[in-house]
C-alpha positions in Angstrom: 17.7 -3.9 -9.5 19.7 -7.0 -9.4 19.0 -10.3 -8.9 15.1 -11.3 -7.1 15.0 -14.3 -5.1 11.1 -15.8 -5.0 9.6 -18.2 -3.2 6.6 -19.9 -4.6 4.0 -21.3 -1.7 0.8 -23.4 -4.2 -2.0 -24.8 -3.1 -0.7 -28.1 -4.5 2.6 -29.8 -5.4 2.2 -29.8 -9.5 1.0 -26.3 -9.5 3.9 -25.8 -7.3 6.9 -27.4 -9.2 5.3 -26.3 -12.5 5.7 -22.4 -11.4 9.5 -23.3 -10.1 10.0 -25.1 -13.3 8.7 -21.7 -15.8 10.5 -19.1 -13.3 13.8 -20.9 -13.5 14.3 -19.8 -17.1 13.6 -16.1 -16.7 17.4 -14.3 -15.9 17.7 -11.7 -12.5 15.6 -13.9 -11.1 16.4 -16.4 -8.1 13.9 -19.4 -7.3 14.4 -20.2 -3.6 12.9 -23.6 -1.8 9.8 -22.9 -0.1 11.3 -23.8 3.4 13.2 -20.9 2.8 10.3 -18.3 1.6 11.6 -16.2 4.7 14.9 -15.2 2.6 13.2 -14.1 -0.4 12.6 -10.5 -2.0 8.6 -11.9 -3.3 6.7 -14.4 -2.6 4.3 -15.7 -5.5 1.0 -17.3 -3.7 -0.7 -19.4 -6.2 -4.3 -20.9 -5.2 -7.7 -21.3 -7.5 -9.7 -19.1 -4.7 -8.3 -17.1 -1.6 -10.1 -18.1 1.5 -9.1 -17.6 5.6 -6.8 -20.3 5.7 -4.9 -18.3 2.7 -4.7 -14.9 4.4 -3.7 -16.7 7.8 -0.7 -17.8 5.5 0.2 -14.6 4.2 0.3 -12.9 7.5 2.7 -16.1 8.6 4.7 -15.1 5.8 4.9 -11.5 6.2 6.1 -12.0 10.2 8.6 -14.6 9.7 10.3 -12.8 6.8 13.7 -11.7 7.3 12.7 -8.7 4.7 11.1 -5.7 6.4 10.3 -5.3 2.4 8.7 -8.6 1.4 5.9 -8.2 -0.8 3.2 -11.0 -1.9 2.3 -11.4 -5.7 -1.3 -13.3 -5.2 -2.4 -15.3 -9.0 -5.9 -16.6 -7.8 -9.3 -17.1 -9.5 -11.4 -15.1 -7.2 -10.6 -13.0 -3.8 -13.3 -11.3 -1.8 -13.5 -7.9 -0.6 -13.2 -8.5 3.2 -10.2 -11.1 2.4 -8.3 -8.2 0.0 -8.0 -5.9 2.4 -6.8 -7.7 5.0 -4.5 -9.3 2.7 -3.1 -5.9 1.9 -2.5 -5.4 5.2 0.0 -8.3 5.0 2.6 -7.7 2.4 0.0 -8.0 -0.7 1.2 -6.0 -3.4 0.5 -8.0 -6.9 -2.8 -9.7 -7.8 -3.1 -11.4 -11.1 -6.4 -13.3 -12.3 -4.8 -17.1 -13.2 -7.5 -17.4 -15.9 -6.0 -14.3 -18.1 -2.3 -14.6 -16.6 1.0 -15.8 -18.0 4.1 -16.6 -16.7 5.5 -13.4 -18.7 2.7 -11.4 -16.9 3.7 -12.7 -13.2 7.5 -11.8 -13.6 6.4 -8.8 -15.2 4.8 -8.1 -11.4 7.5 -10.0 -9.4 9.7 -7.3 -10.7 7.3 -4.5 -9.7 6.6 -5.3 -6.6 10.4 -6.6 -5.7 11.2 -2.4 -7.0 8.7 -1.3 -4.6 5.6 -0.8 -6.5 2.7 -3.1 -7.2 0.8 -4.7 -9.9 -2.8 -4.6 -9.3 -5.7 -5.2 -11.8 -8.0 -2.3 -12.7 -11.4 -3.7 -10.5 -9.1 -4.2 -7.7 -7.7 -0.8 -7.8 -11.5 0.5 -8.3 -12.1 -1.2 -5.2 -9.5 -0.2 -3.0 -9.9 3.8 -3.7 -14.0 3.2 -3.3 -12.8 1.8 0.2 -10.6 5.0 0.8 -13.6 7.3 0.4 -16.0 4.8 2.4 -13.7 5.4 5.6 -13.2 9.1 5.0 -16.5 9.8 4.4 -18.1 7.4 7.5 -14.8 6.7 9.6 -12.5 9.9 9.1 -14.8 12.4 8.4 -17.0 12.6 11.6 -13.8 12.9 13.6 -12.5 15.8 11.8 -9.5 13.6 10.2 -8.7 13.1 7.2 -6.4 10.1 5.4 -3.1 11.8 5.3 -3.0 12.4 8.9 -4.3 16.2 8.6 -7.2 17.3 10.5 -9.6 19.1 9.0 -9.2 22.3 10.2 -5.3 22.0 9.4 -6.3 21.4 5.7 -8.1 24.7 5.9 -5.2 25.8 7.4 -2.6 24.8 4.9 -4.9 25.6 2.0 -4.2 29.3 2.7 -1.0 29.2 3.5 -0.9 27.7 -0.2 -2.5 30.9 -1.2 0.3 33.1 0.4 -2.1 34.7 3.2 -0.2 35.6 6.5 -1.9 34.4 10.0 -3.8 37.3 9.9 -5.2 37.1 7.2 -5.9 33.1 7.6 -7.8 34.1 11.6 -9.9 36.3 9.7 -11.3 33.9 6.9 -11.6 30.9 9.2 -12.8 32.7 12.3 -9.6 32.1 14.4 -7.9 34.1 16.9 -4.5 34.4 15.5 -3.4 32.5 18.6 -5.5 29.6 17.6 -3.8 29.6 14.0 -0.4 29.4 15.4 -1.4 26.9 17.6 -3.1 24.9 15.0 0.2 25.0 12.7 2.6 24.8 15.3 0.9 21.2 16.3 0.8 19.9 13.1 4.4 20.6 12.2 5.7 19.1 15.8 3.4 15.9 15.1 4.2 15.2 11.5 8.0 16.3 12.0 7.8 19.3 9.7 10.5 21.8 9.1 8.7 24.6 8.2 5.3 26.2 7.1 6.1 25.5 3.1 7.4 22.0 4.1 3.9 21.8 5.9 2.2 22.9 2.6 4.7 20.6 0.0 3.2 17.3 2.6 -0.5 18.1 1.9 0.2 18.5 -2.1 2.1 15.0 -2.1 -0.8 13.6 0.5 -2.9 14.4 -1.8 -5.3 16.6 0.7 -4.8 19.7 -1.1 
């Protein structure tokens, strides 16, 4: 990737200039004035604890960015479940604990996150998957849905076609008219623009449903 431009928004004006100061001297990286945070690839968010006022500023960020792509590298001393989540939902892709982090470790992340990915720490990453199976299991679930967009009954569905049984064959295991199994795949494939039954199949393996 080439050059990064960062903005850095602090919860106060030393913290601030100090983290402009150390991310000046790292090369491929471009520090832009926080006016200007609407420009920038990644935004580094730097406060002792994240509260509502914090995630109120992230979402700010996210809508007034000029990057469809901005992502939010968080270095705080504590953030709460309730605030995490929403803060994911707003462009957070990196959080780093600014007891145990260096300025090393943060580009380290910038870079990450600017390439698409994210730099998250092990509890937080715990938490988020434990959050995934608390709204399949209670939210999901009960509906007949499941996370990557399949219902139920089309994870069934696909699950044989995996196998290599034919409609037949699939009606009779799952109790279907062979109507209803046409039906069921022809849905899918329309609603998740789907080419074909093994394109259909090759989604739920990279979902992860199957």
């Amino acid at each position: 990737m080439g050059m990064i431009s960062i903005a850095v928004l602090a919860g106060d004006p030393i913290t601030g200039e100090g983290a402009v100061s150390c991310l000046r001297r790292y090369p491929g990286l471009k520090v832009v004035p926080q006016e200007e945070h609407r420009h920038a690839d990644v935004v580094l968010m730097i406060t002792p604890e994240v509260s509502e006022e914090t995630v109120l500023l992230m979402e700010s960020v996210t809508a007034r960015s000029a990057n469809p792509g901005l992502g939010i590298v968080l270095v705080t001393g504590h953030i709460g479940d309730a605030h995490l989540l929403r803060a994911m939902r707003h462009g957070l892709r990196g959080v780093m604990w600014r007891q145990d982090t260096t300025y090393d470790m943060v580009v380290e992340a910038v870079r990450a996150v600017a390439e698409g990915g994210a730099a998250l720490p092990l509890p937080v990453q715990g938490m988020l998957v434990d959050h995934l199976r608390a709204v399949q299991r209670d939210v999901l679930g009960p509906l007949g849905l499941t996370t990557s967009g399949l219902e139920a009954r089309e994870v069934d569905v696909l699950r044989l076609l995996a196998e290599g049984l034919e409609t037949t064959e699939i009606a009779q295991k799952l109790n279907y008219s062979e109507r209803t199994i046409k039906s069921i795949v022809s849905v899918m494939m329309n609603r998740l623009g789907l080419r074909n039954r093994t394109h259909a199949v090759a989604f739920a393996l990279r979902s992860g449903t199957m």
